[in-house]
C-alpha positions in Angstrom: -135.3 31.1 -70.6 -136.1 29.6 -74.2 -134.5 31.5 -76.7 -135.7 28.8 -79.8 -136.8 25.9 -80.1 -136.7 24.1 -83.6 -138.9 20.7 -84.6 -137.5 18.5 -88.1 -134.7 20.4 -89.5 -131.8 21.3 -87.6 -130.2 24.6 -89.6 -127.4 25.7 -87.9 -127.3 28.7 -90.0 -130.7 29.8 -88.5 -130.7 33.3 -87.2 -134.0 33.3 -85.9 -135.5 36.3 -83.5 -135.0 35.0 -79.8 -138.0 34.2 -77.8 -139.8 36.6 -75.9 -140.7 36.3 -71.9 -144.4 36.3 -72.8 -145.5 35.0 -76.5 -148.1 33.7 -78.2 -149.0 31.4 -81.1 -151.9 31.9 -83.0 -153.2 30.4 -86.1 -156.4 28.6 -87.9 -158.0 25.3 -87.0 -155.2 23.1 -88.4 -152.4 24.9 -88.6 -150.6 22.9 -85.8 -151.0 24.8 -82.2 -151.8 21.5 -81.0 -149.0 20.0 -82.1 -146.5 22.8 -81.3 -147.9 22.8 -77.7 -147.5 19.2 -77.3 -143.7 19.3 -78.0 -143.3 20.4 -74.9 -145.4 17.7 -73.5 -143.9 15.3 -75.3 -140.1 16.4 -74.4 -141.1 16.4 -70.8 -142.8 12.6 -71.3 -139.6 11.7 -72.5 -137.5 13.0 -70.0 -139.7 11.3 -67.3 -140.3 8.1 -69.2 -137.8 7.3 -71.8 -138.7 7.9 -76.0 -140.7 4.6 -76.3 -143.3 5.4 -73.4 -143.4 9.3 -74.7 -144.5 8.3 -78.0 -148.0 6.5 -76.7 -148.8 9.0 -74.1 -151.8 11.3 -74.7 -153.2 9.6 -77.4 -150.1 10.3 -80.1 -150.6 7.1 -80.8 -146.8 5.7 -81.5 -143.5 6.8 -83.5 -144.9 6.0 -86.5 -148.3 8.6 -85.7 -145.7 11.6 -84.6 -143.5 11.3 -88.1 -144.7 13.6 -90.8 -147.1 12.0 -93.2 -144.4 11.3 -96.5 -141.2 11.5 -94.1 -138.9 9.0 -93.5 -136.3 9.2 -90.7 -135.7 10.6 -87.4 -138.1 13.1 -84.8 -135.6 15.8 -84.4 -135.5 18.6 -81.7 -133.0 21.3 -81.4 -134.0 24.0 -78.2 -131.8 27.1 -77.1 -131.5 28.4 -74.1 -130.1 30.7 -71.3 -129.4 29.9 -67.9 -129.1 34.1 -67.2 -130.2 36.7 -69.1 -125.9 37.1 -69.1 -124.7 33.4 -69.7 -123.8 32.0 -72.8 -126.5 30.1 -74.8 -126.9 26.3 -74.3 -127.7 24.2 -77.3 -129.6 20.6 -76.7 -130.0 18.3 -79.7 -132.5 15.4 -79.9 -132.6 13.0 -82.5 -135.5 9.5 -82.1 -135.5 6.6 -84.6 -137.4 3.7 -85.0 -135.5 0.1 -84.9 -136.1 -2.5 -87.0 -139.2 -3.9 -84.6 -140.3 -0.2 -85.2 -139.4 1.0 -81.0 -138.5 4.2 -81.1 -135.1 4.8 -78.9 -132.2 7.7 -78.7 -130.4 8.1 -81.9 -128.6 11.2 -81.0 -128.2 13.3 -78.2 -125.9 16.4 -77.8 -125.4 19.5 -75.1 -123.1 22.6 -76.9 -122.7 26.1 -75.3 -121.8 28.7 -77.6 -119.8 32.2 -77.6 -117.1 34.2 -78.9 -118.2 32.7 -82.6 -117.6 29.1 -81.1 -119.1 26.4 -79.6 -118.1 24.0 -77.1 -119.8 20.2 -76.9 -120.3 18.8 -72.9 -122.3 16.0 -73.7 -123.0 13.7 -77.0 -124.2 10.8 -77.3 -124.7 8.5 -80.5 -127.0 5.2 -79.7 -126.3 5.3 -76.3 -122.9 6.2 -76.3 -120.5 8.9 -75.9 -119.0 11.6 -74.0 -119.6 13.8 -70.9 -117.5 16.7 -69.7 -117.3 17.2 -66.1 -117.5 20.2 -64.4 -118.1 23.5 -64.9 -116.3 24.4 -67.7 -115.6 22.3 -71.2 -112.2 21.4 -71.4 -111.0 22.5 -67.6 -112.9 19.1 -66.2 -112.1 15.6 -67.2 -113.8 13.9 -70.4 -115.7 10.5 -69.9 -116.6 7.8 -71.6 -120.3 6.9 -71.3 -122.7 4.4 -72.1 -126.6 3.7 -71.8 -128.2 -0.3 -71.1 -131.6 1.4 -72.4 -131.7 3.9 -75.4 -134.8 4.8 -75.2 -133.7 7.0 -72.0 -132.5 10.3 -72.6 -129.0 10.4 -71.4 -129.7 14.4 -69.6 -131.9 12.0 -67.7 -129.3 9.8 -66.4 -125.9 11.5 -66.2 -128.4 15.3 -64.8 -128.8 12.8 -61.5 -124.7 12.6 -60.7 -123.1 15.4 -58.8 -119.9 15.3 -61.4 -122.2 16.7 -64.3 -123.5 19.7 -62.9 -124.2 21.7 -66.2 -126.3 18.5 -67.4 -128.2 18.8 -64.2 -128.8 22.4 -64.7 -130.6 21.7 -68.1 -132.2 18.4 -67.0 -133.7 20.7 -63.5 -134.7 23.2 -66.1 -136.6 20.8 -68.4 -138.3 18.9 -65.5 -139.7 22.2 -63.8 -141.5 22.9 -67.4 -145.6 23.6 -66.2 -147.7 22.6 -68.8 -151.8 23.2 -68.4 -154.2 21.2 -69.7 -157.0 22.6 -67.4 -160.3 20.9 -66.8 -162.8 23.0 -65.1 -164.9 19.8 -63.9 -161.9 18.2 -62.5 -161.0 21.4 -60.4 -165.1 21.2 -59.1 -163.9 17.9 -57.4 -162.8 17.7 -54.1 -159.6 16.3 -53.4 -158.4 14.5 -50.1 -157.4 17.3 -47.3 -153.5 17.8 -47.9 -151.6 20.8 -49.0 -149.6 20.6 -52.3 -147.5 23.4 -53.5 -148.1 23.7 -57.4 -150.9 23.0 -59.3 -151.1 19.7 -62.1 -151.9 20.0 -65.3 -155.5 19.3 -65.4 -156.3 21.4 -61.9 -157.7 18.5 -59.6 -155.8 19.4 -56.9 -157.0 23.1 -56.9 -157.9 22.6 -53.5 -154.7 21.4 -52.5 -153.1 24.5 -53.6 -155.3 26.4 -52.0 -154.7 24.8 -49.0 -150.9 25.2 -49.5 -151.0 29.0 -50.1 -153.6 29.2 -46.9 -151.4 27.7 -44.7 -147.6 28.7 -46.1 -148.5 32.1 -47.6 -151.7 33.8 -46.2 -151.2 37.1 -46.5 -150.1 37.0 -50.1 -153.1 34.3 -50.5 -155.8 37.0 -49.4 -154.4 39.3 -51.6 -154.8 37.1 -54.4 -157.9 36.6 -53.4 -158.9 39.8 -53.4 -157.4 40.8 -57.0 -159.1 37.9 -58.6 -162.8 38.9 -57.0 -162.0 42.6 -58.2 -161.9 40.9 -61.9 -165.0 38.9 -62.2 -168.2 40.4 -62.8 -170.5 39.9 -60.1 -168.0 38.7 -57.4 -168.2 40.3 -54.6 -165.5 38.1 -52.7 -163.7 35.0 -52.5 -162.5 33.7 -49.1 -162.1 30.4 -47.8 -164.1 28.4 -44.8 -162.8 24.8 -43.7 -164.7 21.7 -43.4 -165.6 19.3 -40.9 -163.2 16.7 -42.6 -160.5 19.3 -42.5 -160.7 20.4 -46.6 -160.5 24.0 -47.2 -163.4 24.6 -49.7 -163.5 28.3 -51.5 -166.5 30.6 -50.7 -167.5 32.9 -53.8 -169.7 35.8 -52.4 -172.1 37.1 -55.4 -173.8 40.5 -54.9 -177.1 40.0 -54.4 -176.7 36.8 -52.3 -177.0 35.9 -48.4 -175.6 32.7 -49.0 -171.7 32.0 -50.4 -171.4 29.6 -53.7 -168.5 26.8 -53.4 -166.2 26.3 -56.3 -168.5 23.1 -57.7 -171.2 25.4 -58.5 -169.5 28.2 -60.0 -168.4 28.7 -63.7 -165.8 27.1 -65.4 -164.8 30.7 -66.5 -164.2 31.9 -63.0 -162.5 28.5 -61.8 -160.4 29.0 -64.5 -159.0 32.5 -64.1 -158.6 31.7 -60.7 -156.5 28.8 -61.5 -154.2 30.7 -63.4 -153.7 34.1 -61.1 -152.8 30.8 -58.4 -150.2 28.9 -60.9 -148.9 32.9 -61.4 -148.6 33.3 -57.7 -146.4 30.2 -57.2 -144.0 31.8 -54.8 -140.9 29.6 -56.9 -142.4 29.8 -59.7 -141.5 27.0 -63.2 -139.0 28.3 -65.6 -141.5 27.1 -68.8 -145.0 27.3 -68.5 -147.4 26.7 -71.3 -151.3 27.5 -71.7 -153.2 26.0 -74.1 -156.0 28.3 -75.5 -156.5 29.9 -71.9 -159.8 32.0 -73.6 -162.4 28.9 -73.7 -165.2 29.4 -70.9 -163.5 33.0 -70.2 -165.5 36.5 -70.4 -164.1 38.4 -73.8 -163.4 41.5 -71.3 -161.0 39.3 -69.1 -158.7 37.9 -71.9 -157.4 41.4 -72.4 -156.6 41.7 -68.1 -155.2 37.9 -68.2 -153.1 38.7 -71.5 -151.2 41.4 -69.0 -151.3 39.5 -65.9 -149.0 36.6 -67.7 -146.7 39.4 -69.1 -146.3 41.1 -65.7 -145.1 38.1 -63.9 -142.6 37.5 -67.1 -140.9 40.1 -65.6 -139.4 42.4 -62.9 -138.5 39.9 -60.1 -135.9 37.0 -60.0 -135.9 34.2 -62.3 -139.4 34.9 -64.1 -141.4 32.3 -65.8 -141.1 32.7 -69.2 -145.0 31.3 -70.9 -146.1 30.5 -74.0 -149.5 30.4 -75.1 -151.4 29.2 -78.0 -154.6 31.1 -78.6 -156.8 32.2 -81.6 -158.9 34.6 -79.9 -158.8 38.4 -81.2 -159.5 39.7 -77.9 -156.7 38.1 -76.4 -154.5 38.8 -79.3 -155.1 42.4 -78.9 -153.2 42.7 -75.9 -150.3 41.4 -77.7 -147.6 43.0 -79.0 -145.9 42.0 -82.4 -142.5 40.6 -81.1 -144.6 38.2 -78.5 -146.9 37.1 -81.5 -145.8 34.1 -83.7 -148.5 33.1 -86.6 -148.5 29.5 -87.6 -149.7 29.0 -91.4 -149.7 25.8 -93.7 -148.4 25.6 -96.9 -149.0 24.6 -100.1 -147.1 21.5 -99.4 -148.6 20.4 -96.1 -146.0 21.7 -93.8 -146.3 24.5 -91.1 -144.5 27.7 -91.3 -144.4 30.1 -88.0 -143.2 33.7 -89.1 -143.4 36.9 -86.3 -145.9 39.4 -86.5 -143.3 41.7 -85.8 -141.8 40.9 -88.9 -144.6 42.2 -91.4 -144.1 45.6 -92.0 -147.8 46.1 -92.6 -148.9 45.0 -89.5 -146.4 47.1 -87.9 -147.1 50.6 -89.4 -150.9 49.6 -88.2 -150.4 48.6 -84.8 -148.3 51.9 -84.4 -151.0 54.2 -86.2 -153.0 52.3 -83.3 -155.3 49.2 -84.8 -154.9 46.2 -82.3 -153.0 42.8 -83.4 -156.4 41.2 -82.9 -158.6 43.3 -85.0 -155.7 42.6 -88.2 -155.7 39.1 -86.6 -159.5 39.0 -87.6 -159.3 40.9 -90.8 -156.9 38.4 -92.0 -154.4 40.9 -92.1 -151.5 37.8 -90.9 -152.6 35.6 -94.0 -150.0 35.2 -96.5 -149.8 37.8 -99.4 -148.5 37.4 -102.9 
């Protein structure tokens, strides 16, 4: 689970609060939710395909587009995590330049796990080269010598591939699993070519896919869902599903009031959407890291509040939980929040965002406990900065 994650900066004197299973981010237009959210992205991008192709995907529009306005230097990225709620903390460090044709590549790259008031390095690289402890333990295996033909691929990406590295693997498993939803309700209307696939993408295309997948692999536990989903959408009576002639298995929403079923390409984007999610939550091996980017649009205000508790519930109580972020600034969703899941992104004076914890404002917490929800203060501008 992600227990920070730090963009520009590295402080190694940070003591920020560690991340919750379920949080939020909220903030005004502007503030940079976008931008947080697409860290992720972009970490992911890189990690599939290399610095130089990561900087041009989804419109970031190259190095010199993702560097702070008035900046010189390096992107830099420094992410904790835990394997197990009980292991030490792991430590991965990011640093991407620009050369002198202005190609972004790998300046530096580092793994550390820390404990006992110490910390122990497995992996650094500096422009392609470095070291890489093998093994489980630092110092017990055999220290290499390594060297990268392109620096523009993260090293994770090529040494978490070889049996010898396995704690490299580990983090490089864990980054690659990350979910990231960029849903499009008109791309899940579609109808995708009969074949079951196990997880949903990131813009929901292959809804039908995953239906088909949880028909076929997990049925009981795919009624269910089912079932739950109708229970939560006004005027749903049921969903169930009913195959084609081509062999597709095409969703039937029943609508009180109606002989005839609706098919998911005439039915809101609202509903397709909360039934995408309560599908991605029902992944029977479910990502480590998912994100959701503003999950209220097309949604009915009364079902933010139900969703807000369905993506806590499955942070928790079985084995290795998702832990999900999600950037929002609606108060109805906000109200199911609690302060410790609830970081506020604000820009200052100088230009820069600043995230700080509701939890951390001693106002909003003698309010939420006399009983006011987050997203009534969040409205009231109760989380804007006071003198």
């Amino acid at each position: 689970m992600l227990k920070k994650i730090t963009m520009g900066r590295l402080d190694e004197h940070s003591h920020e609060p560690p991340l919750t299973p379920f949080l939020a981010v909220i903030g005004k237009n502007g503030t940079g939710k976008s931008t947080l959210f697409d860290t992720f992205g972009f970490l992911s991008d890189s990690l599939a395909s290399g610095v130089e192709e990561a900087c041009s995907l989804r419109s970031r529009g190259g190095f010199e587009r993702l560097v702070s306005s008035g900046v010189e230097g390096s992107i830099r990225f420094e992410l904790c995590y835990r394997e197990t709620p009980e292991s030490q903390p792991i430590t991965y460090e990011l640093s991407i330049a620009a050369d002198e044709k202005d190609r972004p590549y790998v300046l530096e790259e580092c793994l550390r796990q820390s404990g006992n008031n110490s910390s122990s390095t497995f992996f650094s690289l500096n422009e392609g080269k470095g070291f890489a402890w093998t093994g489980e333990e630092v110092f017990a295996g055999e220290k290499v010598e390594v060297s990268l033909t392109d620096k523009s691929q993260l090293g994770i990406a090529v040494y978490g591939v070889i049996k010898d590295h396995p704690r490299i693997s580990r983090f490089r498993d864990f980054l690659k699993g990350w979910y990231l939803s960029y849903f499009i309700p008109d791309a899940a209307k579609g109808l995708p070519k009969a074949g079951p696939q196990r997880r949903l993408n990131a813009r929901g295309d292959n809804l039908g896919n995953v239906v088909q997948y949880m028909e076929k692999e997990h049925k009981e536990r795919f009624g269910d869902l089912l079932h739950r989903v109708a229970g939560k959408i006004p005027g749903v009576d049921s969903i169930k599903t009913k195959r084609s002639d081509d062999g597709r298995l095409l969703l039937c929403f029943n609508e009180k009031g109606f002989k005839d079923p609706f098919y998911a390409n005439q039915m809101s984007d609202g509903t397709l959407k909360l039934l995408a999610y309560m599908l991605m939550l029902e992944d029977p091996q479910p990502p480590p890291f998912i994100g959701i980017e503003e999950p209220e649009n097309g949604l009915y205000h009364k079902l933010l509040e139900v969703l807000a508790a369905e993506f806590r519930a499955h942070t928790t109580g079985k084995n290795n939980p998702p832990q999900i972020l999600v950037t929002t600034h609606q108060p109805y969703f906000i109200n199911a929040l609690r302060p410790e899941e609830t970081w506020i992104l604000e820009k200052g004076l100088d230009g820069f965002a600043r995230i700080k914890r509701a939890a951390d404002d001693p106002l909003v917490c003698s309010l939420v406990s006399e009983g006011l929800p987050l997203g009534g203060l969040w409205y009231s501008d109760y989380f804007d900065a006071r003198a």
